[in-house]
Every structure is written in C-alpha cells, then in structure tokens.
VOGU-3710 file (C-alpha; in Angstrom, 3 decimals, decimal comma):
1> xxxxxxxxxx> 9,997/109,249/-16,467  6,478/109,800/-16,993  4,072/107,033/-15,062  0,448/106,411/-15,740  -1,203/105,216/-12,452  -4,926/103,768/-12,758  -7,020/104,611/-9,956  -10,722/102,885/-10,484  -12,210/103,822/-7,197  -14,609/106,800/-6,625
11> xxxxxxxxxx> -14,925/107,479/-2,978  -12,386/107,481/-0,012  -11,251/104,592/2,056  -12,364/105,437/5,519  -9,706/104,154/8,654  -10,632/104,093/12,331  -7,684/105,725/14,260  -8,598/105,413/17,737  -12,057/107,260/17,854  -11,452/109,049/15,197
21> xxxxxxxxxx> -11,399/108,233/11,396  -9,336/109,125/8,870  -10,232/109,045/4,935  -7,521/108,104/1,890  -8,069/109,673/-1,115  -8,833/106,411/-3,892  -9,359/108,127/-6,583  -6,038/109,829/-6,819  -7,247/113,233/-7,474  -6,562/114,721/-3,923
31> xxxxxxxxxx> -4,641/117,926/-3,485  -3,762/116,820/0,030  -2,998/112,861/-1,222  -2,509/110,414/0,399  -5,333/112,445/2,532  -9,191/112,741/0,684  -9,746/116,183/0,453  -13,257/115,686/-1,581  -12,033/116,089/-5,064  -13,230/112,756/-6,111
41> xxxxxxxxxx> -16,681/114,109/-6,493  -15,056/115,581/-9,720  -15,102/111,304/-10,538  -18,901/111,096/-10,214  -20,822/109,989/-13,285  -17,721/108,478/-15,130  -18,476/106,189/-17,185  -17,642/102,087/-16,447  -14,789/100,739/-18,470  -13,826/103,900/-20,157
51> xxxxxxxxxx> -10,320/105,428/-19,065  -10,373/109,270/-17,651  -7,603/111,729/-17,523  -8,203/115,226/-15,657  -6,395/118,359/-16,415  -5,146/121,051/-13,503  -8,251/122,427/-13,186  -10,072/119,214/-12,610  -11,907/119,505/-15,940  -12,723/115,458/-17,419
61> xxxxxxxxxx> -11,125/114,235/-20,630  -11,570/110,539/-22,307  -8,124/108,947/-23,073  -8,021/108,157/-26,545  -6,320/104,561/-26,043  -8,073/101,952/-24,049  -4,796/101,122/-22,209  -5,855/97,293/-21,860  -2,595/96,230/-21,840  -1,734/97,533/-18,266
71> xxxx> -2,379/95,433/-15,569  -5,228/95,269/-13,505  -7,234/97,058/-16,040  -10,229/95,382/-16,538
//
C-alpha cells in the first residue's frame, strides 16, 4: 500500500548524545534516514502552503491536489 507522509520541516533536528550531537533528517529526504545526510537543502526556497513531491534524482515537482484533507496539513 502506497503511503503519503507530509514532512513540513526544512532543516535537521539536532540531539546532544553525550558530547556529541547527532542530527535527524525532518524533511524526509535523507538517503541515510532517520540520519540527516544534507539533502534537505534540495527543500530550500519551497514555497509556504504549497505541497512538494521530489523524484529520485531530487528534482522538485508541485502536487497537483492540495491534499487538505490529511491531517495536520495546514
């Protein structure tokens, strides 16, 4: 079964483990997920309130439905 997941966030949560930190991919576009391996800086300069989809080789497309009826999408 095919899932769409919404992922709004554009940069990496950042964790303190011990003295080092560790960063989790937000966007969902991570090769190494849950890990951030940078590719949310193919994210920057979406636009606000319009729903993205990316293709394997990271290249931005607009969704063609709104998909306001999923929750949490605001």
């Amino acid at each position: 079964m095919a899932r769409l997941v919404k992922h709004s966030k554009t940069e990496p949560l950042e964790i303190a483990v011990g003295s080092e930190a560790v960063y989790i991919c937000m966007c969902g576009l991570s090769a190494t997920y849950p890990y951030c391996d940078g590719s949310h800086s193919m994210a920057e300069g979406e636009e606000a309130g319009k729903v993205h989809w990316y293709d394997k080789d990271g290249f931005r497309n607009d969704a063609e439905e709104d998909f306001s009826s999923i929750r949490g999408l605001d």
